[in-house]
PyMOL Python script that loads the backbone (N, CA, C, O; Angstrom):
from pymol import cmd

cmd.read_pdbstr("""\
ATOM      1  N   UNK A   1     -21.621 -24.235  30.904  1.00  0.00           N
ATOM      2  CA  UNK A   1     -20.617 -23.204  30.949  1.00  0.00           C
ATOM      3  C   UNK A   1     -20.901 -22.197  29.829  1.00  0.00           C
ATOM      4  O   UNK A   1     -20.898 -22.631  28.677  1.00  0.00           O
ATOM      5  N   UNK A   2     -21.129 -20.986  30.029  1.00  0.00           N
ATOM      6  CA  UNK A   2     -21.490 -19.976  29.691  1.00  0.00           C
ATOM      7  C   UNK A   2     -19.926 -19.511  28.234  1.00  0.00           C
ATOM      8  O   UNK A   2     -18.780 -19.554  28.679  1.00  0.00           O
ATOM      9  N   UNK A   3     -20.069 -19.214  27.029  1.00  0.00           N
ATOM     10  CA  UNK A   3     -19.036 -18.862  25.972  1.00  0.00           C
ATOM     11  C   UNK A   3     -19.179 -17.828  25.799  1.00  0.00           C
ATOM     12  O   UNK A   3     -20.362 -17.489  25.770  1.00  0.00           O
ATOM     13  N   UNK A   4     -18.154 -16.743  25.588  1.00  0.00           N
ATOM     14  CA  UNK A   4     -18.483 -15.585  25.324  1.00  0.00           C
ATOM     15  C   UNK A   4     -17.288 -15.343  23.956  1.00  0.00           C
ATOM     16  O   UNK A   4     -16.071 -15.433  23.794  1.00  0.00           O
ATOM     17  N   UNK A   5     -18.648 -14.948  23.060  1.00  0.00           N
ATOM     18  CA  UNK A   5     -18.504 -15.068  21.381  1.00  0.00           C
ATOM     19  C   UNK A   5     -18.038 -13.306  21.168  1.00  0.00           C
ATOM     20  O   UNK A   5     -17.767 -12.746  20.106  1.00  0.00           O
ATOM     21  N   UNK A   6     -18.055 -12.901  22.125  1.00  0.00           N
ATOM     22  CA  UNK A   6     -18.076 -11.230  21.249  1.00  0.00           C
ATOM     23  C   UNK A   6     -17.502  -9.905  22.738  1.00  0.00           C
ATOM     24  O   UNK A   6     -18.143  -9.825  23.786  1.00  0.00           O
ATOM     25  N   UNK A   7     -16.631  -9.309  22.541  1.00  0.00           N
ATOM     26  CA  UNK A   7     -15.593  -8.649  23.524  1.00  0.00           C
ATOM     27  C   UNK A   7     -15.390  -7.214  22.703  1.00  0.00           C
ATOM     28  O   UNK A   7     -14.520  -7.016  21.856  1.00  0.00           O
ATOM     29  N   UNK A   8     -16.449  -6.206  23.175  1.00  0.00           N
ATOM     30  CA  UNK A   8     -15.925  -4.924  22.185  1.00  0.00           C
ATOM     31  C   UNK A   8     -16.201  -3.797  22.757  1.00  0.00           C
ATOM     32  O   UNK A   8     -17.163  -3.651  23.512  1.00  0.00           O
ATOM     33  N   UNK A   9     -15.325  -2.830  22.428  1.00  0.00           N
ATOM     34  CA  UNK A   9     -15.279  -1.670  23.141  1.00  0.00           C
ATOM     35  C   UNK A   9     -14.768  -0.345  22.136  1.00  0.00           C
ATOM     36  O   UNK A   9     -14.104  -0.952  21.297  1.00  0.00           O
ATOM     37  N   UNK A  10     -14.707   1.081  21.762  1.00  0.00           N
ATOM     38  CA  UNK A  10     -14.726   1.866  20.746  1.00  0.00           C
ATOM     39  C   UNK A  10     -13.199   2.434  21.120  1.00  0.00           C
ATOM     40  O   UNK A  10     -12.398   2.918  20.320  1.00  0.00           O
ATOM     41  N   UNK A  11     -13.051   2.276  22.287  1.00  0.00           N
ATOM     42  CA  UNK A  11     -11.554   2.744  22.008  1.00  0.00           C
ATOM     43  C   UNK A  11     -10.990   1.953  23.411  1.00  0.00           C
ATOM     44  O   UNK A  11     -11.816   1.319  24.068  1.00  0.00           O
ATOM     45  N   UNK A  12      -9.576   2.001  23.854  1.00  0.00           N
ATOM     46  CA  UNK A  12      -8.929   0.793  24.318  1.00  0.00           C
ATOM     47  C   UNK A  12      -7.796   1.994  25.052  1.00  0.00           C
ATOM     48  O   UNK A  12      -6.719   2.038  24.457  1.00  0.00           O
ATOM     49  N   UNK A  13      -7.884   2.651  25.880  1.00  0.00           N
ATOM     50  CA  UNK A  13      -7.136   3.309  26.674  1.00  0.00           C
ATOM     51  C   UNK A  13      -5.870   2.780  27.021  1.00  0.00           C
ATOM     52  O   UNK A  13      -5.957   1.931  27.908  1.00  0.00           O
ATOM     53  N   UNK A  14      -4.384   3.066  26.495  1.00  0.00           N
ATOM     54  CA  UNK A  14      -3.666   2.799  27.207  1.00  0.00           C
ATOM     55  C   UNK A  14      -2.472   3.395  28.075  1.00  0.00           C
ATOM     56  O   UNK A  14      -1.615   4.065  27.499  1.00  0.00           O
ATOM     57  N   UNK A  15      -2.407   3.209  29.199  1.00  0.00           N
ATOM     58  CA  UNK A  15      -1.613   4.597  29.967  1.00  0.00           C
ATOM     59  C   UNK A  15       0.004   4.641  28.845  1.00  0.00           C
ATOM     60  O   UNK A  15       0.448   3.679  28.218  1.00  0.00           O
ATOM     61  N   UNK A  16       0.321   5.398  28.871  1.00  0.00           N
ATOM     62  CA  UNK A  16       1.739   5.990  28.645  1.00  0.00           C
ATOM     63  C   UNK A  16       2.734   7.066  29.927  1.00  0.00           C
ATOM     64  O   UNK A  16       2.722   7.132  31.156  1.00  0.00           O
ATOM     65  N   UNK A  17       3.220   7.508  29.241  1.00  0.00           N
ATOM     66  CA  UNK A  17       4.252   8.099  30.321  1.00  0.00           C
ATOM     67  C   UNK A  17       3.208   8.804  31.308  1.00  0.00           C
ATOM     68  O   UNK A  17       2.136   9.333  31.012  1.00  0.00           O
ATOM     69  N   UNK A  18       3.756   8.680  32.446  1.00  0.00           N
ATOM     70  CA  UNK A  18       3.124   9.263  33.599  1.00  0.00           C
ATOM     71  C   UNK A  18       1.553   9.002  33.918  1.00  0.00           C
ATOM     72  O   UNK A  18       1.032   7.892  34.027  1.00  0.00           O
ATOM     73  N   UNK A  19       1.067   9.948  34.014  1.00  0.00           N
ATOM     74  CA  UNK A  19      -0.370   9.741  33.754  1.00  0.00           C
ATOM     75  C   UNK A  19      -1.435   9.810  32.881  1.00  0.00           C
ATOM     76  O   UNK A  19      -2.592   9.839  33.300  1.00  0.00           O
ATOM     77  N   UNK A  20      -1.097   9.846  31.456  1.00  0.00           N
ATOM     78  CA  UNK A  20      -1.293  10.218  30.197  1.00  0.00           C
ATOM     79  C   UNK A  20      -1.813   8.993  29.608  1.00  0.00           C
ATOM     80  O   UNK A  20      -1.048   8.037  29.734  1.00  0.00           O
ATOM     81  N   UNK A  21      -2.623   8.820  29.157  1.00  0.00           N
ATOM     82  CA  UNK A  21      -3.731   7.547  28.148  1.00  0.00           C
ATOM     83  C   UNK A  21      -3.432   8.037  26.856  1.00  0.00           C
ATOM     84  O   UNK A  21      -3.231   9.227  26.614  1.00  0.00           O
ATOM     85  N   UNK A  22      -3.398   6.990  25.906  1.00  0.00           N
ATOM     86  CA  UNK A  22      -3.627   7.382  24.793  1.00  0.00           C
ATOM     87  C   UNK A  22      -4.421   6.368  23.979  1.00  0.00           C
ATOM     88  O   UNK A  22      -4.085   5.233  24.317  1.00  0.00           O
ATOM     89  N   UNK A  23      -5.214   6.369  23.170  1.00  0.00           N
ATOM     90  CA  UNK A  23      -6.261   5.347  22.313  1.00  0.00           C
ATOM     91  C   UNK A  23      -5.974   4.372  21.373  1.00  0.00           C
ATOM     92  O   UNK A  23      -5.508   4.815  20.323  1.00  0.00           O
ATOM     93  N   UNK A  24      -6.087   3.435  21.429  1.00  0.00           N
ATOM     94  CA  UNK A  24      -5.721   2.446  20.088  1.00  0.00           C
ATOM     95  C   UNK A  24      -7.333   2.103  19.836  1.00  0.00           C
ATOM     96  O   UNK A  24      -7.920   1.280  20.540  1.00  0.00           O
ATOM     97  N   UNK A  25      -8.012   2.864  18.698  1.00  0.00           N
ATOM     98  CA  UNK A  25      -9.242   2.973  19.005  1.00  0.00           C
ATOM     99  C   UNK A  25     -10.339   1.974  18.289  1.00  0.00           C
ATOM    100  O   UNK A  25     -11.529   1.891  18.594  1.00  0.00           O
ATOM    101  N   UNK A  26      -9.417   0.984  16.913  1.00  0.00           N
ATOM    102  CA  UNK A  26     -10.147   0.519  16.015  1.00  0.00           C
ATOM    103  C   UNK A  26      -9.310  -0.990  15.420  1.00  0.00           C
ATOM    104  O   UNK A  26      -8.256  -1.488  15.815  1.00  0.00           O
ATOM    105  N   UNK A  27     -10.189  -1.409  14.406  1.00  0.00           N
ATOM    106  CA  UNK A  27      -9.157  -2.434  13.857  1.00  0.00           C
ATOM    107  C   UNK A  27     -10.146  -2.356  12.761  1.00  0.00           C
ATOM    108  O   UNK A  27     -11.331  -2.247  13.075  1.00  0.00           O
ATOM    109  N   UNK A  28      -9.742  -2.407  11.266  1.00  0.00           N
ATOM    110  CA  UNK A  28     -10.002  -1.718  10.123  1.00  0.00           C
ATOM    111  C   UNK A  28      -9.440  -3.137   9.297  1.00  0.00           C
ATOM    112  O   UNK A  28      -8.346  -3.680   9.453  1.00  0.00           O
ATOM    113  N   UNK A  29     -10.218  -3.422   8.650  1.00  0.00           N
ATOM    114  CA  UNK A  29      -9.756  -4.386   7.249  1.00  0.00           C
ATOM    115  C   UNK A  29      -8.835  -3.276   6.235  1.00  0.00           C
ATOM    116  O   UNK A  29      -7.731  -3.466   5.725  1.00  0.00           O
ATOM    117  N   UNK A  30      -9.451  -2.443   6.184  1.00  0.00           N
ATOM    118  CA  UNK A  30      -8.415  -1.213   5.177  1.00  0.00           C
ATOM    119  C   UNK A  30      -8.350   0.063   5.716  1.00  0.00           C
ATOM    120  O   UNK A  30      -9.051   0.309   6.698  1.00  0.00           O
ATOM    121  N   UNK A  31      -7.625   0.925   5.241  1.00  0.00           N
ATOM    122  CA  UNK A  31      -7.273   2.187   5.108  1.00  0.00           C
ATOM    123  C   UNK A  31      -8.474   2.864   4.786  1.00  0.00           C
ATOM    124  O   UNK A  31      -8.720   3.856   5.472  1.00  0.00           O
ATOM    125  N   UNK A  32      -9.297   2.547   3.876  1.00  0.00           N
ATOM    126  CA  UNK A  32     -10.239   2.897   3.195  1.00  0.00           C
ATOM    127  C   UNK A  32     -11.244   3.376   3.614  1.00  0.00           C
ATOM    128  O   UNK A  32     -11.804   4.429   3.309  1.00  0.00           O
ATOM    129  N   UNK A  33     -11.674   2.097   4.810  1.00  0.00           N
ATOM    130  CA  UNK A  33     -12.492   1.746   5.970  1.00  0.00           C
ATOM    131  C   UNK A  33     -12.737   2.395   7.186  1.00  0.00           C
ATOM    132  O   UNK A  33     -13.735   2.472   7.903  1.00  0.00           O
ATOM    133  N   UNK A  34     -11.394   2.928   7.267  1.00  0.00           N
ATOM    134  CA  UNK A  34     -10.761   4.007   8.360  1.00  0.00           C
ATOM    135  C   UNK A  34     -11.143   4.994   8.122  1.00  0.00           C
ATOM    136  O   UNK A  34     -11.896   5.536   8.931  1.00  0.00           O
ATOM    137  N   UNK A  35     -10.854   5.523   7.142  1.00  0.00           N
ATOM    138  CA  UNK A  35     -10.885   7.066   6.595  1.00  0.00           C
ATOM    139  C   UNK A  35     -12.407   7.157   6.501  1.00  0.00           C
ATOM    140  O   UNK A  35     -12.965   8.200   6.840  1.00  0.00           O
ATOM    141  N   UNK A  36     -13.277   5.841   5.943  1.00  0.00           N
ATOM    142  CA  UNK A  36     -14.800   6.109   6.098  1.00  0.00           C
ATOM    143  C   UNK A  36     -15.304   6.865   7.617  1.00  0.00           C
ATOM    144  O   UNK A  36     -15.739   7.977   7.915  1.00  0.00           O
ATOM    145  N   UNK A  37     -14.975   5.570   8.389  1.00  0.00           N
ATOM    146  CA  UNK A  37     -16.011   5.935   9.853  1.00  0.00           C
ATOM    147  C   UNK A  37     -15.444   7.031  10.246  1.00  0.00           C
ATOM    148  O   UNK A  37     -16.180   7.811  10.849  1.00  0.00           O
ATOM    149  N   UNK A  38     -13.874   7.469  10.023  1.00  0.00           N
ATOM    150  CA  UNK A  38     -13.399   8.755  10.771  1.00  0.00           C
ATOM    151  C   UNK A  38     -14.543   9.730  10.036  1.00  0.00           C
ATOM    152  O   UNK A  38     -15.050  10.418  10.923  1.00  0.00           O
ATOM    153  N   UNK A  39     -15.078  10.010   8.847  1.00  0.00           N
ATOM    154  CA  UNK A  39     -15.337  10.845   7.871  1.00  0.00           C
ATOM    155  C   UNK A  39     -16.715  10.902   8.910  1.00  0.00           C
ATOM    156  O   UNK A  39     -16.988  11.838   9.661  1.00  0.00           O
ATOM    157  N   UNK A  40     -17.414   9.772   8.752  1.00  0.00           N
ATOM    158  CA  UNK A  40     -18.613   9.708   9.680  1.00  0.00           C
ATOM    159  C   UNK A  40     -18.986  10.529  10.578  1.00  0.00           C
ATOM    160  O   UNK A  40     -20.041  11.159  10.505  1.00  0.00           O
ATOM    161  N   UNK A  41     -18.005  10.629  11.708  1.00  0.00           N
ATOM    162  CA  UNK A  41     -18.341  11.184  12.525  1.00  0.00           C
ATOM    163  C   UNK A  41     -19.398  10.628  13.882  1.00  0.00           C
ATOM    164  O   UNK A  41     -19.983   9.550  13.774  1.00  0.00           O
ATOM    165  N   UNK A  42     -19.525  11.348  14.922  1.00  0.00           N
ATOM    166  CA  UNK A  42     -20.437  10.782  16.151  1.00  0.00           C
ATOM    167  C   UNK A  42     -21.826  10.397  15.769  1.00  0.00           C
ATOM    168  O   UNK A  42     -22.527   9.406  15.971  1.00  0.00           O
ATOM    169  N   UNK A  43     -21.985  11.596  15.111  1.00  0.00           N
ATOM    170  CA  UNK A  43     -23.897  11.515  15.197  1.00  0.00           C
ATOM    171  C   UNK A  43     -24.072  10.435  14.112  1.00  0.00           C
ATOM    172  O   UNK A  43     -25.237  10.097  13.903  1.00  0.00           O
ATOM    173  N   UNK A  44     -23.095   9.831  13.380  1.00  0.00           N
ATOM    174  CA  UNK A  44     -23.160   8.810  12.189  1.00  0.00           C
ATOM    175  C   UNK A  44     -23.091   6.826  12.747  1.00  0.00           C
ATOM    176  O   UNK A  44     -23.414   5.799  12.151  1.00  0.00           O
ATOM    177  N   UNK A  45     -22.554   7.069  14.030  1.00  0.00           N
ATOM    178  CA  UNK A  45     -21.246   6.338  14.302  1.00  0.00           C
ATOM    179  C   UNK A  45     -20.577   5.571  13.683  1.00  0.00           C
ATOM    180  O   UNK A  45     -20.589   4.471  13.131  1.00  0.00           O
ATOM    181  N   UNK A  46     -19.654   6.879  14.027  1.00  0.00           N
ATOM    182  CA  UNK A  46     -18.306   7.101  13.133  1.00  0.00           C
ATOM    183  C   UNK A  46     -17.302   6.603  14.021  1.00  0.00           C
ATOM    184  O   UNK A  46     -17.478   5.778  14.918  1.00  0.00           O
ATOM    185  N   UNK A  47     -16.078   7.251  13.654  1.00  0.00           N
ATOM    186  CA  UNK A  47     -14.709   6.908  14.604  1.00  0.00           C
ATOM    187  C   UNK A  47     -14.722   8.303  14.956  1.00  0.00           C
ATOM    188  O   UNK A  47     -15.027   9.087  14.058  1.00  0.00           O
ATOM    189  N   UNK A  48     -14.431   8.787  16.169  1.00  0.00           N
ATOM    190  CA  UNK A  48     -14.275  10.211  16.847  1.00  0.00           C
ATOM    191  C   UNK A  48     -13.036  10.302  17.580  1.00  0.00           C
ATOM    192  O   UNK A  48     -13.131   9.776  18.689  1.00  0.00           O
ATOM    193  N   UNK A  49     -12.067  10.727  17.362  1.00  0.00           N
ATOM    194  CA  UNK A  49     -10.232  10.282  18.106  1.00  0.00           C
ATOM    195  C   UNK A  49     -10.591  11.436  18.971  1.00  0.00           C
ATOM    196  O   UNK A  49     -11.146  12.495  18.677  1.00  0.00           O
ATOM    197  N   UNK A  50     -10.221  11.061  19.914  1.00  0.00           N
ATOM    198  CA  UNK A  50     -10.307  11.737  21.206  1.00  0.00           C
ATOM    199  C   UNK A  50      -9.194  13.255  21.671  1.00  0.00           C
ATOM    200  O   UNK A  50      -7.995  13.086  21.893  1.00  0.00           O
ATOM    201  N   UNK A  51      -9.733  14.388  21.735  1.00  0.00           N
ATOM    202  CA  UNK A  51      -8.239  15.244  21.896  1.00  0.00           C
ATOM    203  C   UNK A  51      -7.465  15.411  22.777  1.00  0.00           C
ATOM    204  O   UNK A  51      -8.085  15.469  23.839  1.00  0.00           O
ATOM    205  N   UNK A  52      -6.290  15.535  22.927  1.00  0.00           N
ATOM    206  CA  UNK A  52      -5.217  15.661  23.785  1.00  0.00           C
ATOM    207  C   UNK A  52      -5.006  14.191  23.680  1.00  0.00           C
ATOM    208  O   UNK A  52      -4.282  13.838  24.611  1.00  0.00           O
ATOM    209  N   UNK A  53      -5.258  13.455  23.119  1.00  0.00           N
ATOM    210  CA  UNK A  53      -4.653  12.100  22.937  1.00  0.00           C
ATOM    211  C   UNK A  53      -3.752  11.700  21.817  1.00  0.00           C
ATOM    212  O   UNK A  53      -3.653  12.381  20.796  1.00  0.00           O
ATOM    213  N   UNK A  54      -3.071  10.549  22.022  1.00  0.00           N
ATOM    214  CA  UNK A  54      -2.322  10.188  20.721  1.00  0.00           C
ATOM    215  C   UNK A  54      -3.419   8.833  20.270  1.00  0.00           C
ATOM    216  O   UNK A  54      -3.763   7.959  21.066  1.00  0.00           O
ATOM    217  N   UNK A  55      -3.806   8.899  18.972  1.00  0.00           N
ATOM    218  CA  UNK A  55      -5.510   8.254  18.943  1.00  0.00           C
ATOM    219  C   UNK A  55      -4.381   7.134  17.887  1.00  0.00           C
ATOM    220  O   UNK A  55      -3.360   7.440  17.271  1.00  0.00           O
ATOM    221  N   UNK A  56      -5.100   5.759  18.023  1.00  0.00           N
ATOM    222  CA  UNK A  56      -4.705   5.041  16.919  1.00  0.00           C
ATOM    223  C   UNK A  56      -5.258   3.742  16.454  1.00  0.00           C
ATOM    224  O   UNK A  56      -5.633   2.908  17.278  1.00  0.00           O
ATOM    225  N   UNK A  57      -5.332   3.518  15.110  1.00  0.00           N
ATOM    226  CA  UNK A  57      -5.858   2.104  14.327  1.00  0.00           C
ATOM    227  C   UNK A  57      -5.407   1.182  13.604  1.00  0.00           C
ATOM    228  O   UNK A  57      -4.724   1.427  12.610  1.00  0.00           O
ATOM    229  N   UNK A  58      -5.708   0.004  13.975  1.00  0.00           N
ATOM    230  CA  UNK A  58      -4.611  -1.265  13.139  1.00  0.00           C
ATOM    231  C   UNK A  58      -5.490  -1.210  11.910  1.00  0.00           C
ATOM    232  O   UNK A  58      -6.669  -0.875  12.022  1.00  0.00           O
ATOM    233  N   UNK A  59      -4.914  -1.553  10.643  1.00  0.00           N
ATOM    234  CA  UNK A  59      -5.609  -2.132   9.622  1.00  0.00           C
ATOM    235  C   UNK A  59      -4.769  -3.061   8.931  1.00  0.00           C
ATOM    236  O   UNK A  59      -3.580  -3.339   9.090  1.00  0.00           O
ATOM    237  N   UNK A  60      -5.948  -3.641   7.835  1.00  0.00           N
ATOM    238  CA  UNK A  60      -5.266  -5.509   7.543  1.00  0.00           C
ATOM    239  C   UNK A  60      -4.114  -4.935   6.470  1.00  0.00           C
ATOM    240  O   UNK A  60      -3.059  -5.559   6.357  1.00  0.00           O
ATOM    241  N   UNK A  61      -4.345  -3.777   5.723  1.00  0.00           N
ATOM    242  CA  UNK A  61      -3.640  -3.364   4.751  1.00  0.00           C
ATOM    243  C   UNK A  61      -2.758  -2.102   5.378  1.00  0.00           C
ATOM    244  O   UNK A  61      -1.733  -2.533   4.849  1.00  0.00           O
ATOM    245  N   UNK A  62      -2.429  -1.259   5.858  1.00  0.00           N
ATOM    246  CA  UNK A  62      -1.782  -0.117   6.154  1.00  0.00           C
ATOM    247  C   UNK A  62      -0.932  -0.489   7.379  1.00  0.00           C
ATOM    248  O   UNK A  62       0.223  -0.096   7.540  1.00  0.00           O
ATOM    249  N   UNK A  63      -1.765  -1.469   8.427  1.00  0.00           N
ATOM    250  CA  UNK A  63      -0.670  -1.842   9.235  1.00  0.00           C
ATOM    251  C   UNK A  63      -1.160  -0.580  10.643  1.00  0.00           C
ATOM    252  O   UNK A  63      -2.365  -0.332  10.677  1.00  0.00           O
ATOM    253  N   UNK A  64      -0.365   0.067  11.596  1.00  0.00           N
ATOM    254  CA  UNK A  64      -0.781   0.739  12.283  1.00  0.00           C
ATOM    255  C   UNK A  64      -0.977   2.367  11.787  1.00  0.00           C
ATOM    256  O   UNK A  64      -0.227   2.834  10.929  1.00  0.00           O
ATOM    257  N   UNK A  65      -1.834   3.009  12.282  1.00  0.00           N
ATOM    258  CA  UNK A  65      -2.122   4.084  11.643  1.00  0.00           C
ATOM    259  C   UNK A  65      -2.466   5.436  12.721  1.00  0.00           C
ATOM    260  O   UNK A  65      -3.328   5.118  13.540  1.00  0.00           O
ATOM    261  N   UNK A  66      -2.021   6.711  12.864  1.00  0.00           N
ATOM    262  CA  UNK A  66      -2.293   7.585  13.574  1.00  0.00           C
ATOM    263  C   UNK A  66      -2.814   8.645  13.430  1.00  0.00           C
ATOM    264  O   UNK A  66      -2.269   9.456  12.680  1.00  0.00           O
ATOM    265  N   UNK A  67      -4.028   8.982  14.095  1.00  0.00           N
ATOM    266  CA  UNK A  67      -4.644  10.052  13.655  1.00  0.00           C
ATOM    267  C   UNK A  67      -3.542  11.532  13.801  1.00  0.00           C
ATOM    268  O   UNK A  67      -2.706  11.625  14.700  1.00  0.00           O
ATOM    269  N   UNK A  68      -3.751  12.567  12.766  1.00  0.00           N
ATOM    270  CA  UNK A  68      -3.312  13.696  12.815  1.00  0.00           C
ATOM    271  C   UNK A  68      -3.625  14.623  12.943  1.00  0.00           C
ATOM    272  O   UNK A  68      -3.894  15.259  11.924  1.00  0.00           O
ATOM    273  N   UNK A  69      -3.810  15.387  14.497  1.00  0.00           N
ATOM    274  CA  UNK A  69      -4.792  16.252  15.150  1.00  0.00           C
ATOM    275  C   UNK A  69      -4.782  17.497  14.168  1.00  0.00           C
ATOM    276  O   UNK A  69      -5.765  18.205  13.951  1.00  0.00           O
ATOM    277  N   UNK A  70      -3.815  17.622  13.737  1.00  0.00           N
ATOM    278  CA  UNK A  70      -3.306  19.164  12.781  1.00  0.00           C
ATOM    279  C   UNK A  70      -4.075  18.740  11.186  1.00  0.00           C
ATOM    280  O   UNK A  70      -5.056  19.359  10.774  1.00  0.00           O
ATOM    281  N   UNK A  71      -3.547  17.801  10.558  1.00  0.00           N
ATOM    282  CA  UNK A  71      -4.576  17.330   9.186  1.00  0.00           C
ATOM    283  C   UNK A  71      -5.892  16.850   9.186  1.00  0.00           C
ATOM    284  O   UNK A  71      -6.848  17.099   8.451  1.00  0.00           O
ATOM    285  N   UNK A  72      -5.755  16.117  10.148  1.00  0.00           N
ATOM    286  CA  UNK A  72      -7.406  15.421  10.620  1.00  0.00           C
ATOM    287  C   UNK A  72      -7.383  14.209   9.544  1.00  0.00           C
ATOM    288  O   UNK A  72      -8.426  13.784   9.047  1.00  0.00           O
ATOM    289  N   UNK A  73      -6.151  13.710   9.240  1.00  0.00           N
ATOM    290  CA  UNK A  73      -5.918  12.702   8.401  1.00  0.00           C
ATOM    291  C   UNK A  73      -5.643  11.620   8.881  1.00  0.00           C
ATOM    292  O   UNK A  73      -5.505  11.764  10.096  1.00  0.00           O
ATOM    293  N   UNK A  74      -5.407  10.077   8.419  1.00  0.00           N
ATOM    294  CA  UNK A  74      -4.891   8.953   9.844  1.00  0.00           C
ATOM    295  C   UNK A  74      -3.305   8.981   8.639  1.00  0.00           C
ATOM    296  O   UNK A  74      -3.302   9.422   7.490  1.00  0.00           O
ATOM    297  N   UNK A  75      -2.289   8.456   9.281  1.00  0.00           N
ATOM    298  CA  UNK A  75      -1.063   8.569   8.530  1.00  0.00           C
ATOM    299  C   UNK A  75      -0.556   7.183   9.157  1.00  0.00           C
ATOM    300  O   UNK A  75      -1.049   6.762  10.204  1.00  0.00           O
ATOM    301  N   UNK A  76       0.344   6.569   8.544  1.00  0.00           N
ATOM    302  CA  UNK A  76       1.153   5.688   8.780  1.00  0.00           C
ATOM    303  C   UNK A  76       1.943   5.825   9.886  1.00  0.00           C
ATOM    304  O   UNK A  76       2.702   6.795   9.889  1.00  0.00           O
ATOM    305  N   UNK A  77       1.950   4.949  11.007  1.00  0.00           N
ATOM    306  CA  UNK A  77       2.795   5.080  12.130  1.00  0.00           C
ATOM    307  C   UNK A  77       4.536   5.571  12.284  1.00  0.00           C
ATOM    308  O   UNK A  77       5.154   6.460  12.869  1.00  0.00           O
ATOM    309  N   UNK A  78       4.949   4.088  11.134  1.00  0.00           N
ATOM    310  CA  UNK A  78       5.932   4.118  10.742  1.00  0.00           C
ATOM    311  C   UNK A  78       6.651   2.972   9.569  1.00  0.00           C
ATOM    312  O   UNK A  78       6.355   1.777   9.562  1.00  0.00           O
ATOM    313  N   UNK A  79       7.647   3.615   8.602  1.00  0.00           N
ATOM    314  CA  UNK A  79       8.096   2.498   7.583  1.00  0.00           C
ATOM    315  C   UNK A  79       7.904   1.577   7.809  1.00  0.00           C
ATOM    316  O   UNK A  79       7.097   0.896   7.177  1.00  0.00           O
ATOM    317  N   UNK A  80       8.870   0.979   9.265  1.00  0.00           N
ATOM    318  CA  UNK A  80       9.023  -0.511   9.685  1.00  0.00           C
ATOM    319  C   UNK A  80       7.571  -1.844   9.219  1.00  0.00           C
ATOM    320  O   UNK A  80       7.441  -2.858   8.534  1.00  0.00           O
ATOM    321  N   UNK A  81       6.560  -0.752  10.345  1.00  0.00           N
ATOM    322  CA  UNK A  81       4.958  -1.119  10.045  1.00  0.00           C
ATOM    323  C   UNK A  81       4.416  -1.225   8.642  1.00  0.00           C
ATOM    324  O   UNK A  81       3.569  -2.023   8.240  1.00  0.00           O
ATOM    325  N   UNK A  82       5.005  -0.346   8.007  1.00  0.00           N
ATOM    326  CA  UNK A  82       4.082  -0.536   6.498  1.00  0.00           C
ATOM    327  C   UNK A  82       4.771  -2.002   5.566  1.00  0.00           C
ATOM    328  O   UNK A  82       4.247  -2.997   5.066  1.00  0.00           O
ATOM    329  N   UNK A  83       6.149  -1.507   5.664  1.00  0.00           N
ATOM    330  CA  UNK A  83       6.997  -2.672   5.035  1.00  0.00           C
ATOM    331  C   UNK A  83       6.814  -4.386   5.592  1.00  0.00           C
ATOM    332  O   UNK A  83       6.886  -5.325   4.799  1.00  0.00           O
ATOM    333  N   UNK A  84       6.573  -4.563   7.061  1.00  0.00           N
ATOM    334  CA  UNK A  84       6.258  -5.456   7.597  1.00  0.00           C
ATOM    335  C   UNK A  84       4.542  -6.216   7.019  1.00  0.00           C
ATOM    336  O   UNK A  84       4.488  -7.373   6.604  1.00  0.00           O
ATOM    337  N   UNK A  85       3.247  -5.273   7.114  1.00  0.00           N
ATOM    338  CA  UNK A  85       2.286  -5.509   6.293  1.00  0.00           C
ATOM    339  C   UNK A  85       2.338  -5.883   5.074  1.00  0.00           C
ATOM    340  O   UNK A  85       1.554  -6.750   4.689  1.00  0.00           O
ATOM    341  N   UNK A  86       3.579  -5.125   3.913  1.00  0.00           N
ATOM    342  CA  UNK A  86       3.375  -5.393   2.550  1.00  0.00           C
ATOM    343  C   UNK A  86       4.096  -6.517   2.327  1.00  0.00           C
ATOM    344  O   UNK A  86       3.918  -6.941   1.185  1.00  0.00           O
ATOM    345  N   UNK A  87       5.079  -7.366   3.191  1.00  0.00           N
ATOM    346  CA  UNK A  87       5.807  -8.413   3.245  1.00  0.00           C
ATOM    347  C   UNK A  87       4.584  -9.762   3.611  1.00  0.00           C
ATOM    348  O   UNK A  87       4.355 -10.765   2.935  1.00  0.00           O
ATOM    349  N   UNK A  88       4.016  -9.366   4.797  1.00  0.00           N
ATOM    350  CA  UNK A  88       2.871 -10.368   5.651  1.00  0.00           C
ATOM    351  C   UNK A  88       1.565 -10.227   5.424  1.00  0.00           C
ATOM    352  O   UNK A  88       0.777 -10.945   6.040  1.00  0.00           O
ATOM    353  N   UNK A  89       1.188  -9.437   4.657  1.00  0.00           N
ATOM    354  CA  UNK A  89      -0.011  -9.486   4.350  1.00  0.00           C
ATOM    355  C   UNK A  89      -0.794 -10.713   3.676  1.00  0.00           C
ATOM    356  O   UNK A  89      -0.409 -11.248   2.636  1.00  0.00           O
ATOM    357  N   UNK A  90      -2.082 -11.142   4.478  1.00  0.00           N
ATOM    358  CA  UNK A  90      -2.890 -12.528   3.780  1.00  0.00           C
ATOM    359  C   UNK A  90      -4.381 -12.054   3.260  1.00  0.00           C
ATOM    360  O   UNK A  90      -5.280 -12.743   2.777  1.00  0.00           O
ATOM    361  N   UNK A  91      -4.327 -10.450   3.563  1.00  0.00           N
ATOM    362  CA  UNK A  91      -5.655 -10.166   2.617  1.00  0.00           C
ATOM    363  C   UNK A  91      -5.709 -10.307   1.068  1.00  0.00           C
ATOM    364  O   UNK A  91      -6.754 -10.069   0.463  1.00  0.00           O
TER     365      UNK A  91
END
""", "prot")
cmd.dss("prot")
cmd.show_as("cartoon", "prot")
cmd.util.cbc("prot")
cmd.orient("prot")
């Protein structure tokens, strides 16, 4: 019987209202980490958030994180998320 050790893909489409996808694109040990590969870029491979999307990344420390098409920054989803990480965090 055949095991399969490894399941990966660069971004993770998921529909939202109507017919609209949006990306949950990464999973990041840090913030840090994030902000690297975004910095990267394609021709690096980097992280590239997709436009007209709502693009987004879990990390072990920040918790969920959303890219900001207008800053080009990733920002905190929301309080709940950050406070929940700084409570549960095992990094």
């Amino acid at each position: 019987m055949a095991t399969l050790t490894q399941l990966a893909t660069s971004n993770l489409a998921l529909k939202g209202a109507g017919d609209s996808y949006n990306n949950l694109s990464r999973l990041f040990a840090t913030k840090a980490e994030a902000d690297a590969a975004l910095a990267l870029g394609a021709a690096s491979g980097g992280w590239v958030p997709v436009a007209g999307r709502v693009n987004a990344a879990l990390t072990g420390d920040q918790g969920l994180l959303i890219y900001n098409h207008s800053t080009t920054a990733l920002d905190n989803a929301d309080s709940a998320t950050r406070a929940y990480v700084d409570t549960n965090s095992q990094l």
